[in-house]
Residue frames as a rotation matrix with the C-alpha (Angstrom) as fourth column:
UNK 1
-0.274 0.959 0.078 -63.85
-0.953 -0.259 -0.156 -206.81
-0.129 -0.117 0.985 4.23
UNK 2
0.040 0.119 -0.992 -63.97
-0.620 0.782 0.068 -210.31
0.783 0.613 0.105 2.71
UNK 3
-0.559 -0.429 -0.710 -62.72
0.206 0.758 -0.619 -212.13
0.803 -0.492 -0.335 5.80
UNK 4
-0.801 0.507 0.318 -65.03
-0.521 -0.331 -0.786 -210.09
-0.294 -0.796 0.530 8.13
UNK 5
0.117 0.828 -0.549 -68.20
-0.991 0.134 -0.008 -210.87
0.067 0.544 0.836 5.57
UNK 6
0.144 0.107 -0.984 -67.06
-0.114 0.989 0.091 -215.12
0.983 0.099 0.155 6.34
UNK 7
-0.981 -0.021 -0.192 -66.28
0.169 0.388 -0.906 -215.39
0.094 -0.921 -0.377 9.71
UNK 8
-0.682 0.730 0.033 -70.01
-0.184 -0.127 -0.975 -213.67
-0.708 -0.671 0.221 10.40
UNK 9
-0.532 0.543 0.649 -71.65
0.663 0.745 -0.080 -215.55
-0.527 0.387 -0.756 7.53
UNK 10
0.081 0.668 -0.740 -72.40
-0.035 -0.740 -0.672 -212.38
-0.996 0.080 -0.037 5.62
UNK 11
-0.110 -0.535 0.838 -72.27
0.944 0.207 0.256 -213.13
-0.311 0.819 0.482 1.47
UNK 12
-0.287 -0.535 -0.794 -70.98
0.116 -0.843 0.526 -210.58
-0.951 0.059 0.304 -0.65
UNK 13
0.742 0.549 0.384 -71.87
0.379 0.128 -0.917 -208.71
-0.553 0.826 -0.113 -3.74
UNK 14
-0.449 -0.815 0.368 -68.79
0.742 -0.110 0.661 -208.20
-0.498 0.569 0.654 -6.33
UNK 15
0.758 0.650 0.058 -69.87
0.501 -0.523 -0.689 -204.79
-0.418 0.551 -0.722 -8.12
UNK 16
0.767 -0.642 0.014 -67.27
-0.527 -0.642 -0.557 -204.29
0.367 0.420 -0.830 -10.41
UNK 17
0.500 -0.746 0.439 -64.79
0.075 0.543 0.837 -207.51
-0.863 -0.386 0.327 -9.80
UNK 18
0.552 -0.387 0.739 -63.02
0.621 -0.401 -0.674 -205.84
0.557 0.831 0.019 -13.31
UNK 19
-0.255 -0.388 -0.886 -61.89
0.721 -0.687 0.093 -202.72
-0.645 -0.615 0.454 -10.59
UNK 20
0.432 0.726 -0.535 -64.15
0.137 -0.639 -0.757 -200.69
-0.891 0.254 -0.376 -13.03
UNK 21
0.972 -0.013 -0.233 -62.15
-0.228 -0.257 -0.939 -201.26
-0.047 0.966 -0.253 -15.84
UNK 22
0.533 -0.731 0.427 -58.86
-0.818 -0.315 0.481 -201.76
-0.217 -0.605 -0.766 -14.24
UNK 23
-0.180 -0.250 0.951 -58.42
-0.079 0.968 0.239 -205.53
-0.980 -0.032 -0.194 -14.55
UNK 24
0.726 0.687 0.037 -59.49
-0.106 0.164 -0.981 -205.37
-0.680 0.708 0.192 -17.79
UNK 25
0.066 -0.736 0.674 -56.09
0.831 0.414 0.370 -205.31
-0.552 0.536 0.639 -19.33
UNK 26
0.267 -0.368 0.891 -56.68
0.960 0.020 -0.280 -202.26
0.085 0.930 0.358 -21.05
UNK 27
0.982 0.141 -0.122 -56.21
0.179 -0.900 0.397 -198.94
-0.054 -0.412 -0.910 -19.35
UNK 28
0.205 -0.939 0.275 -52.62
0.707 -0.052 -0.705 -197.42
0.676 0.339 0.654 -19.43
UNK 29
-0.136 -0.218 -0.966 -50.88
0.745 -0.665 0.045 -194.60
-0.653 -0.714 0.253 -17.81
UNK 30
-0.995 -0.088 -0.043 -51.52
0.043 -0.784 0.619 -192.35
-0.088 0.614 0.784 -20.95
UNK 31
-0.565 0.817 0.112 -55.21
0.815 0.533 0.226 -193.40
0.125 0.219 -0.968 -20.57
UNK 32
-0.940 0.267 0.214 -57.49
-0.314 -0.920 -0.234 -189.93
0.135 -0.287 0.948 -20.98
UNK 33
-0.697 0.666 -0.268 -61.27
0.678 0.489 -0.549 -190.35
-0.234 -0.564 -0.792 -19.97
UNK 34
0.026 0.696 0.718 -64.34
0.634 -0.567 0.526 -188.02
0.773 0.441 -0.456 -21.38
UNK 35
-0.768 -0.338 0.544 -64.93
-0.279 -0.588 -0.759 -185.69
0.577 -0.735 0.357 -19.20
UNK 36
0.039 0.999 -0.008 -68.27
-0.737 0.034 0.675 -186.99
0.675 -0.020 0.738 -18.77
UNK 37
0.212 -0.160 -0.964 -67.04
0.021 0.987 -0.159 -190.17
0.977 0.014 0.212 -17.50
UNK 38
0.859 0.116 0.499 -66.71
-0.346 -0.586 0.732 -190.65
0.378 -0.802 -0.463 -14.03
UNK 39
0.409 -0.911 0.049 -62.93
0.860 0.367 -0.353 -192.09
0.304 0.187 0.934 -14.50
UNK 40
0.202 -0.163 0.966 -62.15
0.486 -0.839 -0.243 -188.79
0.850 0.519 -0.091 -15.41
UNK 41
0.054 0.227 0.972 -62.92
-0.505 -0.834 0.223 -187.42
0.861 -0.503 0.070 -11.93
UNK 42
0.978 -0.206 -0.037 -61.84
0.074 0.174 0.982 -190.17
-0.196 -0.963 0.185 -9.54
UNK 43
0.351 -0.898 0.266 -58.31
-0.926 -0.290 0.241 -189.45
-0.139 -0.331 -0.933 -7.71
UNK 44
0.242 -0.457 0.856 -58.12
-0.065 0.873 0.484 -193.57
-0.968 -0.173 0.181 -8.15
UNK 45
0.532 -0.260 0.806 -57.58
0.617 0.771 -0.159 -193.49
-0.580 0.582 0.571 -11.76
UNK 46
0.911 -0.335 0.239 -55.28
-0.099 -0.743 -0.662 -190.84
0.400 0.580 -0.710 -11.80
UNK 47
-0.021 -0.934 0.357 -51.05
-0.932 -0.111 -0.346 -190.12
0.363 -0.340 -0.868 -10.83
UNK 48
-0.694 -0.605 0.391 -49.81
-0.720 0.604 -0.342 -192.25
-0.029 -0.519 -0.855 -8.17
UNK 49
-0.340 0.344 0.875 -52.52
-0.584 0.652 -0.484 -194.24
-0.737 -0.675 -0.021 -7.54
UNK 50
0.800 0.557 -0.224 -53.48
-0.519 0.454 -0.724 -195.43
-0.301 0.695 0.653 -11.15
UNK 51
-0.008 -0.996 -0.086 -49.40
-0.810 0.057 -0.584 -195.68
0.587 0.065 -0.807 -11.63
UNK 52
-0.643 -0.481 0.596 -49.20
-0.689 0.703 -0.175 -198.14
-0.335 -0.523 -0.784 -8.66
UNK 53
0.320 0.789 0.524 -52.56
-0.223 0.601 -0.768 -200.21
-0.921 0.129 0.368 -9.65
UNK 54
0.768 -0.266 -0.582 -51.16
-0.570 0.130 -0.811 -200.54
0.292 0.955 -0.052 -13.59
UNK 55
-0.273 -0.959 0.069 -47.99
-0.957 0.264 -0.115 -202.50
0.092 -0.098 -0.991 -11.99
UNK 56
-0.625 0.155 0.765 -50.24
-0.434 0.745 -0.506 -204.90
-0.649 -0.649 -0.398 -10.15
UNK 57
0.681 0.579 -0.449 -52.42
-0.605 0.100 -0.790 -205.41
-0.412 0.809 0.418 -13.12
UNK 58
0.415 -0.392 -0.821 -49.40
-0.887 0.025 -0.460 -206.13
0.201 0.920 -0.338 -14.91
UNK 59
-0.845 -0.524 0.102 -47.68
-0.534 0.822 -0.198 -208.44
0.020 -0.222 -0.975 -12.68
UNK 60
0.022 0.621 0.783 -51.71
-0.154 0.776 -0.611 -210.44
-0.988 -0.108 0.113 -12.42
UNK 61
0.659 0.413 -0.628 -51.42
-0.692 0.007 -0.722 -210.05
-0.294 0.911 0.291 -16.14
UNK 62
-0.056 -0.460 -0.886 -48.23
-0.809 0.541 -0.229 -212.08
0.585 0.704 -0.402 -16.49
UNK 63
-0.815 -0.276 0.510 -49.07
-0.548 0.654 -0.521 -214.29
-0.190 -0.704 -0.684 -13.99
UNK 64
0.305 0.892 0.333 -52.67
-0.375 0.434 -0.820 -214.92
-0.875 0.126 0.467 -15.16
UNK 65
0.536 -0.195 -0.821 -50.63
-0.832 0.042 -0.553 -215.61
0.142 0.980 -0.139 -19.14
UNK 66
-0.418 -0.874 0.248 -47.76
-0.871 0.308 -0.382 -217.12
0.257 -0.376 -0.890 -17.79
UNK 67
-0.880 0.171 0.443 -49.20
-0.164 0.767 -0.621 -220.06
-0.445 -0.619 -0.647 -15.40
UNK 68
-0.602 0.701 0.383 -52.95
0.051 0.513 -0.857 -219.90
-0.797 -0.496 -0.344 -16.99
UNK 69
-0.785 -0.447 0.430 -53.04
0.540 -0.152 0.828 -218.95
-0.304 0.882 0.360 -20.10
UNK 70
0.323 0.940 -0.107 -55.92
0.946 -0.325 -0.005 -216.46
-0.039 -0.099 -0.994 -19.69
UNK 71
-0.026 0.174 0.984 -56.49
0.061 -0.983 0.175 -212.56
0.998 0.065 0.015 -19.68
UNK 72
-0.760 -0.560 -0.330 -56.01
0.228 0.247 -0.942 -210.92
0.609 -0.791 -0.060 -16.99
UNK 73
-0.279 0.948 0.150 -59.77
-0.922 -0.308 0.233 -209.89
0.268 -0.074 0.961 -17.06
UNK 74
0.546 0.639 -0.542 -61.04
-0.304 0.754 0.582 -213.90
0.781 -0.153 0.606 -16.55
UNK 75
-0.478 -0.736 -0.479 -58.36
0.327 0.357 -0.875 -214.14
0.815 -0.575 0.071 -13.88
UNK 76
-0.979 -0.194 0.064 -59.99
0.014 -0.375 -0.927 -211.69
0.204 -0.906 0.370 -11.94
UNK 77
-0.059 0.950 0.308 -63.31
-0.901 -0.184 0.393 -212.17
0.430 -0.254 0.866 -12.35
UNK 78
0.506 0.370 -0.779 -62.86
-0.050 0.914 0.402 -216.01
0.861 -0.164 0.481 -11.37
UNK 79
-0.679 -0.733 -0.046 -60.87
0.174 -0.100 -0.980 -215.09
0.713 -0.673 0.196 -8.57
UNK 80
-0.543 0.815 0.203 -64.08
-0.838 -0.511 -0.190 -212.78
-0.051 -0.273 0.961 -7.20
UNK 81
0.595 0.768 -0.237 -66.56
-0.687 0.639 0.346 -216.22
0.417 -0.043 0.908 -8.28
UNK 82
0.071 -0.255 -0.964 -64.21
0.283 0.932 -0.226 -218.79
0.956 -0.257 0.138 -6.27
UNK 83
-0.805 -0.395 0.442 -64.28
-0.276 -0.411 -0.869 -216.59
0.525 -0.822 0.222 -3.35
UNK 84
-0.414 0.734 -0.538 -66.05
0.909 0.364 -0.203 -218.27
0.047 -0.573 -0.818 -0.04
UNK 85
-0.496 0.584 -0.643 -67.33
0.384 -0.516 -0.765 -214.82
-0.779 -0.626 0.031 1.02
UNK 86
-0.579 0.564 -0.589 -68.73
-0.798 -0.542 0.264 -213.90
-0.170 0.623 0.764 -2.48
UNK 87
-0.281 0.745 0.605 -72.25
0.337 0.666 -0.665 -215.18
-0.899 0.017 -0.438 -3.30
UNK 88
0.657 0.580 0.482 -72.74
0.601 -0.018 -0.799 -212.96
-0.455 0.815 -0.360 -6.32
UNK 89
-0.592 -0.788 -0.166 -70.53
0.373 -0.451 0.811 -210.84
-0.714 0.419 0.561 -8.89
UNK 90
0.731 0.444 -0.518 -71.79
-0.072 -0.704 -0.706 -208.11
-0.679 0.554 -0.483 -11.29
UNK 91
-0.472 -0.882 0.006 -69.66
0.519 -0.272 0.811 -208.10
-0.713 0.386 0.585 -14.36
UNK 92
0.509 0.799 -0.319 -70.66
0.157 -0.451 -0.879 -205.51
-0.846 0.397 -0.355 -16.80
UNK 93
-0.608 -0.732 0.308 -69.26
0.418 0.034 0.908 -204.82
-0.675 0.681 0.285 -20.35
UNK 94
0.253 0.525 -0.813 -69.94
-0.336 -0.740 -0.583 -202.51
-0.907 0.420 -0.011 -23.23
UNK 95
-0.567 -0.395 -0.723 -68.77
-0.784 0.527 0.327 -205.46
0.252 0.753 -0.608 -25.34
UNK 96
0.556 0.576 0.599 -70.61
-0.803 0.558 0.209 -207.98
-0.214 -0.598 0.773 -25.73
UNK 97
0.340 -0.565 -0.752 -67.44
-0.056 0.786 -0.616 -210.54
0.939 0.251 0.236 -27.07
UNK 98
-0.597 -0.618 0.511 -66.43
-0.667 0.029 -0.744 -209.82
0.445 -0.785 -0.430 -23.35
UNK 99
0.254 0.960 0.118 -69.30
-0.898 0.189 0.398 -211.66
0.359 -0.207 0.910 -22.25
UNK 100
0.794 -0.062 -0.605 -67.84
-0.206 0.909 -0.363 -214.80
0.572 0.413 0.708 -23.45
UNK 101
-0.396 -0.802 0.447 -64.71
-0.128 -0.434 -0.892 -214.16
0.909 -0.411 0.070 -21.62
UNK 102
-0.172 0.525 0.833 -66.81
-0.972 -0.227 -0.058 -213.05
0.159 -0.820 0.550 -18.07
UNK 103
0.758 0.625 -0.188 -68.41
-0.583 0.778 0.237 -216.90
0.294 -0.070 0.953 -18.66
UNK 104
0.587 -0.540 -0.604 -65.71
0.106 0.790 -0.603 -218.75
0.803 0.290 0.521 -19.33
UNK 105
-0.336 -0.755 0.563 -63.79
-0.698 -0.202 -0.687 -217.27
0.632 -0.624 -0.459 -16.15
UNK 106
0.315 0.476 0.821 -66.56
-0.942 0.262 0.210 -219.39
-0.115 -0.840 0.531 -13.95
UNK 107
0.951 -0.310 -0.012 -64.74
0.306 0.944 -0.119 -222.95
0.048 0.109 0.993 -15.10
UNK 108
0.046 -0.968 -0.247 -61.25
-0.206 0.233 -0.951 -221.88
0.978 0.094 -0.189 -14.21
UNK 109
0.900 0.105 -0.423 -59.98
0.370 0.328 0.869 -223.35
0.230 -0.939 0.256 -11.88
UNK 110
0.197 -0.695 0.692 -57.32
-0.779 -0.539 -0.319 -221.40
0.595 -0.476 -0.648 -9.39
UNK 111
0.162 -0.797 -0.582 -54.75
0.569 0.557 -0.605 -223.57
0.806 -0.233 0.544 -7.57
UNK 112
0.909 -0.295 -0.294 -54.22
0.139 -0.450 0.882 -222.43
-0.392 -0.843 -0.368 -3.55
UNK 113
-0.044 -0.999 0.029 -50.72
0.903 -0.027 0.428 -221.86
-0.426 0.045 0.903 -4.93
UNK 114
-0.315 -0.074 0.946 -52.24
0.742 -0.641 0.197 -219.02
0.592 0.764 0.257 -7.82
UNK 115
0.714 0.554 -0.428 -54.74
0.659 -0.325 0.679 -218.13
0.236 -0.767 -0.597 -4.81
UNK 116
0.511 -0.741 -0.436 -51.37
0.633 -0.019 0.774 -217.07
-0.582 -0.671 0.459 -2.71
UNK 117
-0.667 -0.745 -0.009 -49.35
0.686 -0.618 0.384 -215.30
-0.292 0.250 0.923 -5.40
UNK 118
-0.071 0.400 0.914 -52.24
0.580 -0.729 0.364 -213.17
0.812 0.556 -0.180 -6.58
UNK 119
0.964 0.266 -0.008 -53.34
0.173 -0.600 0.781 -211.99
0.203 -0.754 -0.624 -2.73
UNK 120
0.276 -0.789 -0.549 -49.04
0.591 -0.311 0.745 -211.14
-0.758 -0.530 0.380 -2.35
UNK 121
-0.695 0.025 0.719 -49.37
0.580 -0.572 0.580 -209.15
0.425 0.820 0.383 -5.98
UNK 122
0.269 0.908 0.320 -52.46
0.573 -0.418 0.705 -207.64
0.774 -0.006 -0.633 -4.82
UNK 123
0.467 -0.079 -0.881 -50.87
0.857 -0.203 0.473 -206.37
-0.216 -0.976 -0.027 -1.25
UNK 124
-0.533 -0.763 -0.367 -49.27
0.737 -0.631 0.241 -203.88
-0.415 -0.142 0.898 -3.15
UNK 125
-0.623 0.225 0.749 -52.26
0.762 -0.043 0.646 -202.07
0.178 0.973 -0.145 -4.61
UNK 126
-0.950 0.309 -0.047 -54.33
-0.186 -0.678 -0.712 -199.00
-0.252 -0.667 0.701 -3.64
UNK 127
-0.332 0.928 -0.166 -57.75
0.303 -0.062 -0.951 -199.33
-0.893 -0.366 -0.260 -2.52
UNK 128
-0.897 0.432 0.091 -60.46
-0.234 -0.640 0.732 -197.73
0.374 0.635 0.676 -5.56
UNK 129
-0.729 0.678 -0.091 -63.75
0.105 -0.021 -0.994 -197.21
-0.676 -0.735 -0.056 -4.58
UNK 130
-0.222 0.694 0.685 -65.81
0.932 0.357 -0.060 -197.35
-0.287 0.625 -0.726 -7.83
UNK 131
-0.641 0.137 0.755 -68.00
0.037 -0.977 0.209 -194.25
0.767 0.162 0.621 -8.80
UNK 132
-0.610 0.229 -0.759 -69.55
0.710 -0.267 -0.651 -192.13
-0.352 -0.936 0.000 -6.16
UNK 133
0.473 0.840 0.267 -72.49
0.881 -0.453 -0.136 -190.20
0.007 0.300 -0.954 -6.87
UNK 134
0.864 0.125 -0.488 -71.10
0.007 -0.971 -0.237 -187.21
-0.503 0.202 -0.840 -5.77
UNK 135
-0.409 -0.827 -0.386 -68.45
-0.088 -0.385 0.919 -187.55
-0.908 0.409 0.085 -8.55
UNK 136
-0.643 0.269 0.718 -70.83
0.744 0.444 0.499 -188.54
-0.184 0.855 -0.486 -11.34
């Protein structure tokens, strides 16, 4: 979508450049969800597909430690603010110490080299689609 949304000059809103919680660093595979929640009830943050997305997490997590010495939460939100086709990001948080975090991602600076290994980490990940009314 990104590359369509620049070639035809269209800017993008980031809603949820966390992957609802995903990037955040803290979900697991043992992670349970209220029922209330609408986690709970998407197919993306369950079996296979939460299983393959927790790898790629990890490998941006040691790659965002490793090389940048950041969470892998300010990795991905400054990834989302350094994209050309994004004009805005939403980051939301039920913390406000994340805040600080969320800020501080807009002064990192990403290297076309970090650029490159995150979008060949990322090729292995499945799609999520956020919450959908009708699942909420």
């Amino acid at each position: 979508m990104l590359p369509y949304a620049m070639s035809h000059d269209i800017g993008v809103l980031v809603y949820g450049p966390l992957a609802h919680g995903l990037l955040s660093g803290h979900l697991r595979a043992d992670t349970r969800f209220v029922t209330d929640d609408w986690h709970s009830h998407s197919p993306d943050f369950q079996g296979d597909a939460l299983t393959a997305n927790l790898r790629v997490v990890a490998a941006l997590d040691q790659l965002a430690r490793d090389e940048l010495g950041v969470p892998v939460s300010r990795l991905a939100v400054a990834w989302a603010l350094v994209h050309p086709a994004v004009h805005v990001a939403i980051i939301g948080t039920r913390n406000a110490e994340h805040v600080d975090d969320a800020v501080a991602a807009a002064g990192l600076e990403l290297s076309a080299d970090v650029l490159r290994r995150i979008d060949e980490i990322a090729r292995d990940a499945v799609r999520i689609a956020g919450p959908r009314p009708e699942a909420m």
